[in-house]
C-alpha positions as CSV (number, residue, x, y, z in Angstrom):
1,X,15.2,-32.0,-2.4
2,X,16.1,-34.6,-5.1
3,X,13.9,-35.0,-8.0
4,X,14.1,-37.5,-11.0
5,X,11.8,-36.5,-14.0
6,X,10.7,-38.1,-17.0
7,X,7.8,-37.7,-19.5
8,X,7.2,-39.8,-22.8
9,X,5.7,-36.4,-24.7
10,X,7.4,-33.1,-23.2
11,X,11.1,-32.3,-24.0
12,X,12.0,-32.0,-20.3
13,X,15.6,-30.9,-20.5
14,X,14.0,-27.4,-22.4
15,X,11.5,-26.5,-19.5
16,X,13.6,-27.8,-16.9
17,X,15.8,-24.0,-16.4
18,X,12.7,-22.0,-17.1
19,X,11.1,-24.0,-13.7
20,X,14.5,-23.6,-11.7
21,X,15.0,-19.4,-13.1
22,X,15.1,-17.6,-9.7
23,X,15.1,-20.5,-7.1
24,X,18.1,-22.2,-5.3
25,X,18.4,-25.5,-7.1
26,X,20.1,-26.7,-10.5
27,X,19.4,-29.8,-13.0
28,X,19.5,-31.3,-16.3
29,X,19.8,-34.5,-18.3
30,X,18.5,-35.6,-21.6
31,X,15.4,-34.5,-23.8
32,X,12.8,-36.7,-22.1
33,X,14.5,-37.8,-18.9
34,X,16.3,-35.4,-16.4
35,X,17.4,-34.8,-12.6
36,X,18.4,-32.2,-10.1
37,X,18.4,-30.3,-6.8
38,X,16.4,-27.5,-5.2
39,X,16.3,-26.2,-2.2
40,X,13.5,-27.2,0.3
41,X,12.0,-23.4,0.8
42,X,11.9,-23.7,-3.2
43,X,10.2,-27.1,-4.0
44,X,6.7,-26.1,-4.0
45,X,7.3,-23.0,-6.2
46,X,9.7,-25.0,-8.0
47,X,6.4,-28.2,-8.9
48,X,4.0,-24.9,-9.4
49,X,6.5,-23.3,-12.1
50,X,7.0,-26.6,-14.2
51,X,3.3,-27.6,-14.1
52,X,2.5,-23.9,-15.5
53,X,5.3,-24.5,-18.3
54,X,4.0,-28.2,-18.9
């Protein structure tokens, strides 16, 4: 799956490897907008590990 993030207060491209450590995806971009990939079986894990680091 295909995500697009941005966020106006949370330096996204800093929490964005922490969320994807362990899982079958990749992503980057700038300090407050960024993108990627992960792998279907991952996604929910993958929203569940960046809400915890947000």
């Amino acid at each position: 799956m295909r995500f697009s993030l941005r966020s106006t207060k949370t330096i996204i491209n800093k929490i964005l490897p922490k969320a994807l450590n362990g899982l079958d995806g990749y992503g980057g971009g700038h300090e407050h907008a960024c993108g990627g990939s992960v792998k279907k079986k991952d996604f929910t894990t993958f929203i569940s590990n960046l809400k915890k680091l947000i």
